[in-house]
ZADO-1210 file (C-alpha; in nm, 4 decimals, padded with zeros to 6 digits):
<atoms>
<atom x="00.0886" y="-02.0872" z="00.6399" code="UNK" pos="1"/>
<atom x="00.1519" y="-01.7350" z="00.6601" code="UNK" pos="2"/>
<atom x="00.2903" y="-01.5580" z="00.9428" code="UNK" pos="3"/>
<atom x="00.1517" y="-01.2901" z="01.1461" code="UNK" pos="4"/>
<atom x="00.2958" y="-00.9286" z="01.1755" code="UNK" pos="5"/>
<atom x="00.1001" y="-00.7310" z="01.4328" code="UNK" pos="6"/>
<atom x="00.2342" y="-00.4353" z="01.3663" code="UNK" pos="7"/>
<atom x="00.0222" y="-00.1211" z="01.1749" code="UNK" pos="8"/>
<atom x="00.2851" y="00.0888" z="00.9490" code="UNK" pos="9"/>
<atom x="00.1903" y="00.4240" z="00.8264" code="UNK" pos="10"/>
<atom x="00.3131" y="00.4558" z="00.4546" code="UNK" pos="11"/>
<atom x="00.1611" y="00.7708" z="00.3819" code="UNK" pos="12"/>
<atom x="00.0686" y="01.0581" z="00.6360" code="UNK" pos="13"/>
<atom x="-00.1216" y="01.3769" z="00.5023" code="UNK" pos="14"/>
<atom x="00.0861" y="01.3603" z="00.1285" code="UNK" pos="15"/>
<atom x="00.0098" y="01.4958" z="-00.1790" code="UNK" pos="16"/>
<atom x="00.2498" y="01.2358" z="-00.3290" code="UNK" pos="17"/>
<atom x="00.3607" y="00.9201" z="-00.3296" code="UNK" pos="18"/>
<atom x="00.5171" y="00.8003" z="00.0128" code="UNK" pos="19"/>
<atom x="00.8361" y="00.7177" z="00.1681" code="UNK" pos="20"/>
<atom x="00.9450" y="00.3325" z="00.1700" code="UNK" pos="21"/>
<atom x="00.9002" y="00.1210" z="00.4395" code="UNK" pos="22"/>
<atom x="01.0416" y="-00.2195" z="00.6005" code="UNK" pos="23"/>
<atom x="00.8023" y="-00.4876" z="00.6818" code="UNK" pos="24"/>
<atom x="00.8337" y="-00.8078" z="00.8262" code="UNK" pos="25"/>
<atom x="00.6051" y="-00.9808" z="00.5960" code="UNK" pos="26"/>
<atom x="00.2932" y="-01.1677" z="00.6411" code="UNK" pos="27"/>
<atom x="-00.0941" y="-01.1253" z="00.5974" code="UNK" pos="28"/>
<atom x="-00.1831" y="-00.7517" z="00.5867" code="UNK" pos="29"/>
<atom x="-00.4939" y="-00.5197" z="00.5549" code="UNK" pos="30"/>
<atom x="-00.4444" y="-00.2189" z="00.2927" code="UNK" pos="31"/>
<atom x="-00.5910" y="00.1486" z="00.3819" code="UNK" pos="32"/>
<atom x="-00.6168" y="00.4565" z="00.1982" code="UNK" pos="33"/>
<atom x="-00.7924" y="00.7856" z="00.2700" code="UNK" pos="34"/>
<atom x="-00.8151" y="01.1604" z="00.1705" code="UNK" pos="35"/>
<atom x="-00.8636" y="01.3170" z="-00.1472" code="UNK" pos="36"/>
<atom x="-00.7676" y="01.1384" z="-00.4395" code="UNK" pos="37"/>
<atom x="-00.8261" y="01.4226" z="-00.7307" code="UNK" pos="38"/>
<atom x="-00.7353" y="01.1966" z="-01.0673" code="UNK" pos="39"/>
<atom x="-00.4794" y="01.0000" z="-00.9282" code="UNK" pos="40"/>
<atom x="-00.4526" y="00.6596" z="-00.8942" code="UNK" pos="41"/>
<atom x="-00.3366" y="00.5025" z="-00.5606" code="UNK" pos="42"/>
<atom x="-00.1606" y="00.1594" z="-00.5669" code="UNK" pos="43"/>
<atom x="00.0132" y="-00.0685" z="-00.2826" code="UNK" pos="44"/>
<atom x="00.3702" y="-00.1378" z="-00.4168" code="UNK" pos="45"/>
<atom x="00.6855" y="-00.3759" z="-00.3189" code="UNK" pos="46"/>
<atom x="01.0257" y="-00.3167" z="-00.4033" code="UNK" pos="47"/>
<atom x="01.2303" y="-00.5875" z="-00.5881" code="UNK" pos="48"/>
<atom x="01.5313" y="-00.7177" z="-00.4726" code="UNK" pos="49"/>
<atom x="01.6910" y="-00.4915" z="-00.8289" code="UNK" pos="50"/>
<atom x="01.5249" y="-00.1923" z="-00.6490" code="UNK" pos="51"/>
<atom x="01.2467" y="-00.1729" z="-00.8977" code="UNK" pos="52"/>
<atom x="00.8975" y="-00.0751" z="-00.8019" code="UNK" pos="53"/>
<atom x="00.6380" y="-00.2862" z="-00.8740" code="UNK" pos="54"/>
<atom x="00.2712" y="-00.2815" z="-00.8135" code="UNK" pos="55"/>
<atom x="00.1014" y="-00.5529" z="-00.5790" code="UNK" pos="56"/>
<atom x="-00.1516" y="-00.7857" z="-00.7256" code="UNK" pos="57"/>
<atom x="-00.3851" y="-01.0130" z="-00.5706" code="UNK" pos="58"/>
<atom x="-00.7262" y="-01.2250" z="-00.6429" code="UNK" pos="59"/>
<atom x="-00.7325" y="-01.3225" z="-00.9822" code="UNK" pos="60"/>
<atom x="-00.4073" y="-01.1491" z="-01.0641" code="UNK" pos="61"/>
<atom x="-00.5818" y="-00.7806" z="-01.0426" code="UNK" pos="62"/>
<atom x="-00.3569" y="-00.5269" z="-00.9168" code="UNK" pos="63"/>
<atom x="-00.4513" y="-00.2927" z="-00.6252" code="UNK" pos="64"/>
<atom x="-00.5174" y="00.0537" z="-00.7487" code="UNK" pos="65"/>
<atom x="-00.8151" y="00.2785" z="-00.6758" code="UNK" pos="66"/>
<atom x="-00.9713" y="00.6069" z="-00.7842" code="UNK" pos="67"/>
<atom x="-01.2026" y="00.6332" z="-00.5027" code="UNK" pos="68"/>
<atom x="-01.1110" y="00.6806" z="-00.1187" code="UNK" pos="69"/>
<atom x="-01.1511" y="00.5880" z="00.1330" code="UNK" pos="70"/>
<atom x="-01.0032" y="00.2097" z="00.0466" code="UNK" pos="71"/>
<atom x="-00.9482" y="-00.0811" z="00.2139" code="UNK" pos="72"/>
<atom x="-00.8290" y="-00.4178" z="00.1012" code="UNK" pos="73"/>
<atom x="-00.8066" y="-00.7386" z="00.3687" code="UNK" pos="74"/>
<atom x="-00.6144" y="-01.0358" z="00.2872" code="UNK" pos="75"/>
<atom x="-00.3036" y="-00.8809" z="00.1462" code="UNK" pos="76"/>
<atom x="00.0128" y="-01.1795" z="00.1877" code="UNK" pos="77"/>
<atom x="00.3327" y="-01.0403" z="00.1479" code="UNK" pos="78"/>
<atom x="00.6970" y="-01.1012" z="00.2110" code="UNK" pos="79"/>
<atom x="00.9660" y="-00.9145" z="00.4606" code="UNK" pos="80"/>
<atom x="01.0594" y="-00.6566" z="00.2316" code="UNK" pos="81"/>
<atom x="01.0076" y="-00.2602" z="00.1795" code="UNK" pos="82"/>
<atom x="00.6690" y="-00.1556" z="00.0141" code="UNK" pos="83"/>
<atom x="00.5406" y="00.2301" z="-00.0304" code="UNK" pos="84"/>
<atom x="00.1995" y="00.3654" z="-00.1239" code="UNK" pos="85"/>
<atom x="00.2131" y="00.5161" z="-00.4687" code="UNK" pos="86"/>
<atom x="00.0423" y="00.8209" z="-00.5720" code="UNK" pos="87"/>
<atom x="-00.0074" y="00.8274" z="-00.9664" code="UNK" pos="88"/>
<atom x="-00.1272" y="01.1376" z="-01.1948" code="UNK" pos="89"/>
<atom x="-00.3726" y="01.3702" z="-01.0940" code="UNK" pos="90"/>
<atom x="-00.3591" y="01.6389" z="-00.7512" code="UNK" pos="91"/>
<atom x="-00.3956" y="01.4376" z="-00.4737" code="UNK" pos="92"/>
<atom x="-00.3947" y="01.5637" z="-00.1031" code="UNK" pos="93"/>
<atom x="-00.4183" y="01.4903" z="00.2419" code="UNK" pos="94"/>
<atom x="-00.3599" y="01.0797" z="00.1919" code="UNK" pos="95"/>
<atom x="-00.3053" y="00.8580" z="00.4884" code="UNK" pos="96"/>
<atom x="-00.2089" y="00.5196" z="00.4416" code="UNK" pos="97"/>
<atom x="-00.1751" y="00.2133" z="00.6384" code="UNK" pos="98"/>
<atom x="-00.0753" y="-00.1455" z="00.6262" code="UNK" pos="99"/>
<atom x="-00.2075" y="-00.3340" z="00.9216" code="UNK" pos="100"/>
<atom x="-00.0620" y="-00.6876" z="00.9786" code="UNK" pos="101"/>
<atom x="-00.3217" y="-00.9492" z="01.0652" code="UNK" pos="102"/>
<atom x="-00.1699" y="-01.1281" z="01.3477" code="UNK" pos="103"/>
</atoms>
């Protein structure tokens, strides 16, 4: 069973790069992304306990990434930990990003 985080935490807020990490308290989330995307690739990622960066995947092991905004993906289960949206390649600009807990 997974446990619910109501909070909404804003990972990325009018960027033209990747954002700032943030703390979570783990739990079922909903992924958002919007704004101009250029070539880039955006991606939802976690940080390991080493401190590496490493991108989320889910359903049939396919990792979250997207070309095309805006972008939302429900059903995200993750645990406490520090995550960041990544911004990839490309001249992106004027991305918002959320991660909404389900609860």
């Amino acid at each position: 069973m997974a446990r619910a985080d109501s909070q909404v935490y804003t990972l990325a807020s009018n960027l033209s790069a990747t954002g700032a990490a943030v703390q979570i308290r783990g739990g079922v989330y909903m992924f958002m992304a919007e704004g101009t995307v250029g070539a880039s690739t955006i991606s939802l990622q976690i940080q390991s306990p080493n401190g590496t960066w490493e991108n989320i995947s889910i359903f049939n092991n396919s990792v979250v990434l997207t070309t095309t905004l805006p972008y939302a993906q429900a059903e995200v289960m993750l645990p406490a930990g520090v995550v960041r949206m990544a911004a990839t390649g490309g001249a992106p600009s004027g991305l918002y990003s959320y991660l909404a807990g389900v609860g």
